[in-house]
KENUNU-595832 format. One line per 3 residues: number of its first residue (from 0); their letters; for each residue x, y, z of C-alpha. Coordinates in Angstrom, 1 decimal. Layout:
# residues N
NUM	a	X:Y:Z ~ ...
//
This chain:
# residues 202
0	xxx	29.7:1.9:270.2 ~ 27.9:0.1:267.4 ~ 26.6:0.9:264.2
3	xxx	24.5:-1.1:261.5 ~ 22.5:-0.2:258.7 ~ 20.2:-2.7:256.4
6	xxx	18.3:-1.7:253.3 ~ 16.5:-2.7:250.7 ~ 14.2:-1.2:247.8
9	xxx	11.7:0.4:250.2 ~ 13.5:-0.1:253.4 ~ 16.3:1.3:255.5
12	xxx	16.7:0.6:258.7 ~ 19.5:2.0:261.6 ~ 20.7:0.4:264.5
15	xxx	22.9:2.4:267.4 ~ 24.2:0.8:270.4 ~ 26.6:2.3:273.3
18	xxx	27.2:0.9:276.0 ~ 27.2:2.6:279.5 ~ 30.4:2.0:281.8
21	xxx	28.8:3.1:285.0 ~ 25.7:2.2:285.0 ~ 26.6:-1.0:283.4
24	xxx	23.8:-1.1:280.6 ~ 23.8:-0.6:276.9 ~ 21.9:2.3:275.1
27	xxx	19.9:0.9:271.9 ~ 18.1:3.2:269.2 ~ 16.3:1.3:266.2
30	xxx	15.2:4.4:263.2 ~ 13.2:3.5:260.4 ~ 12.5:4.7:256.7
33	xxx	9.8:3.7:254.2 ~ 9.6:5.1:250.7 ~ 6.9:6.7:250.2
36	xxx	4.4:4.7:248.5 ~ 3.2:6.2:244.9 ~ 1.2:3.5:242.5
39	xxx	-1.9:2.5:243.1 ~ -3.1:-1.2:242.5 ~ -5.8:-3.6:242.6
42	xxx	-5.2:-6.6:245.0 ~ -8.1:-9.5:246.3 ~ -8.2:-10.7:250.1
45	xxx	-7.3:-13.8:251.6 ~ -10.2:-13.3:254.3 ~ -13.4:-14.8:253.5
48	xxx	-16.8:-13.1:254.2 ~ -17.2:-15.6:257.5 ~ -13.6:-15.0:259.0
51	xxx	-11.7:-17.7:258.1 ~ -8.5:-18.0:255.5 ~ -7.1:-19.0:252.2
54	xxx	-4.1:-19.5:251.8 ~ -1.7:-16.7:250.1 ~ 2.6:-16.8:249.2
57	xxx	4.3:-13.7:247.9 ~ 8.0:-15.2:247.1 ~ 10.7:-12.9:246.2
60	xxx	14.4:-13.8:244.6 ~ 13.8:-17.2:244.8 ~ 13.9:-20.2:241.8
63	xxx	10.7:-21.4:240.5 ~ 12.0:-25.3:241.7 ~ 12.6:-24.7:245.0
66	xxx	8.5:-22.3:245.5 ~ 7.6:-25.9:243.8 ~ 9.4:-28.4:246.3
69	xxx	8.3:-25.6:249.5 ~ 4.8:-26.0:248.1 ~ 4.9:-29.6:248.0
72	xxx	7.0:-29.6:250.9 ~ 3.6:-27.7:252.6 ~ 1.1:-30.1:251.0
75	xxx	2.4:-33.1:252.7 ~ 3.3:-31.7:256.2 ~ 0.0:-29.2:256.1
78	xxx	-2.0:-32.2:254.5 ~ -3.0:-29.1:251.8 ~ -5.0:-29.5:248.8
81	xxx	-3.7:-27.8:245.0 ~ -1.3:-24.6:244.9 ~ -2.4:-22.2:242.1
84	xxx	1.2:-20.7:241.0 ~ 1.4:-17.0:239.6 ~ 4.2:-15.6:237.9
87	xxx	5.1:-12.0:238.2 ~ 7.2:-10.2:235.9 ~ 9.6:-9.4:237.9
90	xxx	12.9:-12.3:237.7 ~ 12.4:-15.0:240.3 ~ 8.8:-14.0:242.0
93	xxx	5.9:-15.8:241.9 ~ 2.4:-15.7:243.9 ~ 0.8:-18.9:245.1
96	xxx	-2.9:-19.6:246.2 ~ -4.6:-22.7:248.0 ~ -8.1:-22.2:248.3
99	xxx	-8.6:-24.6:251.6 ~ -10.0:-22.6:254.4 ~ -8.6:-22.5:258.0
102	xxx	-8.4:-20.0:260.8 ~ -6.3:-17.1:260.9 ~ -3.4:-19.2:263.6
105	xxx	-3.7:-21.9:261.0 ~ -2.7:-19.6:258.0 ~ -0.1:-17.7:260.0
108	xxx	1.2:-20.6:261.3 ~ 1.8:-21.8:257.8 ~ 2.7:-18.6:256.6
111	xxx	5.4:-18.8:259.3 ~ 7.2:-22.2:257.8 ~ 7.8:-20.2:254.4
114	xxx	10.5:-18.7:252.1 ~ 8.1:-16.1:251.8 ~ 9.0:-12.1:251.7
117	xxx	8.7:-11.7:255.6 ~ 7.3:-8.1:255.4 ~ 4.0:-10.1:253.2
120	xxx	4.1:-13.2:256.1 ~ 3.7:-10.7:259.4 ~ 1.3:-7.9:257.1
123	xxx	-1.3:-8.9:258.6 ~ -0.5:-7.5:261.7 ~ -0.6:-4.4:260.4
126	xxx	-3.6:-4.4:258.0 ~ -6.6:-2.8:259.5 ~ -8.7:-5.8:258.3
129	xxx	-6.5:-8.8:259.5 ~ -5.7:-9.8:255.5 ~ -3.3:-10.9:253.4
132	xxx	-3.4:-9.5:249.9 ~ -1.8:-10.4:246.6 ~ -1.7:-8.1:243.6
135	xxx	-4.1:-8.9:240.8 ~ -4.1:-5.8:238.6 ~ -1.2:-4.3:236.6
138	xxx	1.4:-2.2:238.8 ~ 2.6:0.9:236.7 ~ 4.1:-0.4:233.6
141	xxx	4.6:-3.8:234.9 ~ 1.6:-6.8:233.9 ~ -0.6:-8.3:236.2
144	xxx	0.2:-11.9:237.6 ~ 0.1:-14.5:235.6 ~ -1.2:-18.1:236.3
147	xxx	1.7:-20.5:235.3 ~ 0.2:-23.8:236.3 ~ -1.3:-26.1:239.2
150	xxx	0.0:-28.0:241.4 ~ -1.8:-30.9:242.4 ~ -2.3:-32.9:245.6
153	xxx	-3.8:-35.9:247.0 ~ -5.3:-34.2:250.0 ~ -8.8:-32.9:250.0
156	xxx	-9.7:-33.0:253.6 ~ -10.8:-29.0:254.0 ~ -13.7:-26.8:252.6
159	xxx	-12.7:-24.7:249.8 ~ -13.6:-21.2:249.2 ~ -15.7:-21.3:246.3
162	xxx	-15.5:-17.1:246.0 ~ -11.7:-17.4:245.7 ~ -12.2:-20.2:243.1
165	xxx	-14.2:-17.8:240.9 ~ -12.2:-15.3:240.9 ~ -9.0:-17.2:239.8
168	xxx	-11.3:-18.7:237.0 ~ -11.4:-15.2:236.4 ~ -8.1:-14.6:235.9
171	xxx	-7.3:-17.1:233.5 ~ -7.0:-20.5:235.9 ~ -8.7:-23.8:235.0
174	xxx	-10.5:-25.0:238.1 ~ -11.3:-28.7:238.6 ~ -15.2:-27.9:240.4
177	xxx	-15.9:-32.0:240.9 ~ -12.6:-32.2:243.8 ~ -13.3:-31.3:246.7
180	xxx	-15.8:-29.6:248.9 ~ -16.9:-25.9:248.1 ~ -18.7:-23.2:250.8
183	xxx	-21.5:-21.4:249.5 ~ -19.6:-18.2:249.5 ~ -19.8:-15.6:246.8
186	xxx	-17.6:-12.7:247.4 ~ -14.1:-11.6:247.8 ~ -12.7:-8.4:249.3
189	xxx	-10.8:-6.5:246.6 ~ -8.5:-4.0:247.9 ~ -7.1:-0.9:245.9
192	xxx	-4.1:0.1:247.5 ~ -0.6:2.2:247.1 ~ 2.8:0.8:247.4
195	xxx	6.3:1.6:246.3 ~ 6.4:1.8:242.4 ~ 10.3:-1.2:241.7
198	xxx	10.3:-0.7:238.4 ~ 12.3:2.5:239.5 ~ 15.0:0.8:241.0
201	x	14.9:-2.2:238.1
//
């Protein structure tokens, strides 16, 4: 018989196995628990209005230099234009944004090769509109994200989503509007939605 248990702030999860003599297989039984969610908060989309992608990270526990060398790390291999980088105020978690377009395979695919919280990279699985979102509101008594810096890149090779750009601008971010190629896009899905209030368990 086997037992193992793994948890985090919002997620336990229980793993039995026995194994069967005489019929020589092994009995499995996966159980799992969500907290409940109970704040409600004010995200943006990652989809734009004709189907394609932007690009969205949600890093968790990890240093500010090494989101930086993934990011650049991405920019080079992805040939990926300029990462806008969020801070949240939580220690070690940051948000970051490239505004190139691509397909959803593209974006996944990327999403794939990160450091990323994995329950953000395979959400959009789950999400009845095929989108990854990022938090731009407050979130109980915690601030809303805040835009640290910008970090550049020599490629400019794909269309940028010009209603993402305005909406960063928005929120605080200096946008360089002569690099680059822009759609003609003007909205972005914002998303109100509840998740699992941390600050209870910081």
């Amino acid at each position: 018989m086997k037992l193992e248990t793994r948890a985090n702030q919002n997620l336990a999860e229980f793993f039995f196995q026995q194994r069967i003599p005489f019929l020589n297989r092994s009995f499995r039984l996966t159980a799992s628990f969500y907290r409940t969610p109970d704040t409600w908060v004010t995200g943006y989309s990652s989809r734009t209005i004709d189907g394609q992608y932007v690009l969205f990270h949600d890093y968790d526990s990890l240093e500010l230099s090494d989101v930086v060398e993934e990011l650049k790390a991405l920019q080079q291999i992805f040939q990926l234009s300029e990462y806008y980088v969020f801070e949240l105020d939580r220690e070690n978690s940051f948000h970051a944004v490239c505004l190139d377009k691509m397909h959803m395979a593209s974006a996944y695919k990327i999403q794939q090769t990160t450091s990323c919280d994995l329950a953000f990279v395979h959400s959009i699985k789950r999400m009845k509109n095929k989108e990854w979102i990022l938090r731009i509101g407050s979130k109980g008594k915690r601030d809303a994200p805040k835009h640290l810096f910008t970090l550049p890149s020599n490629h400019n090779l794909s269309i940028k989503s010009l209603a993402h750009a305005k909406l960063l601008e928005k929120m605080g971010v200096k946008i360089d509007w002569e690099k680059g190629r822009w759609d003609l896009n003007s909205k972005v899905g914002i998303v109100k939605y509840t998740t699992a209030n941390r600050l209870k368990n910081e």
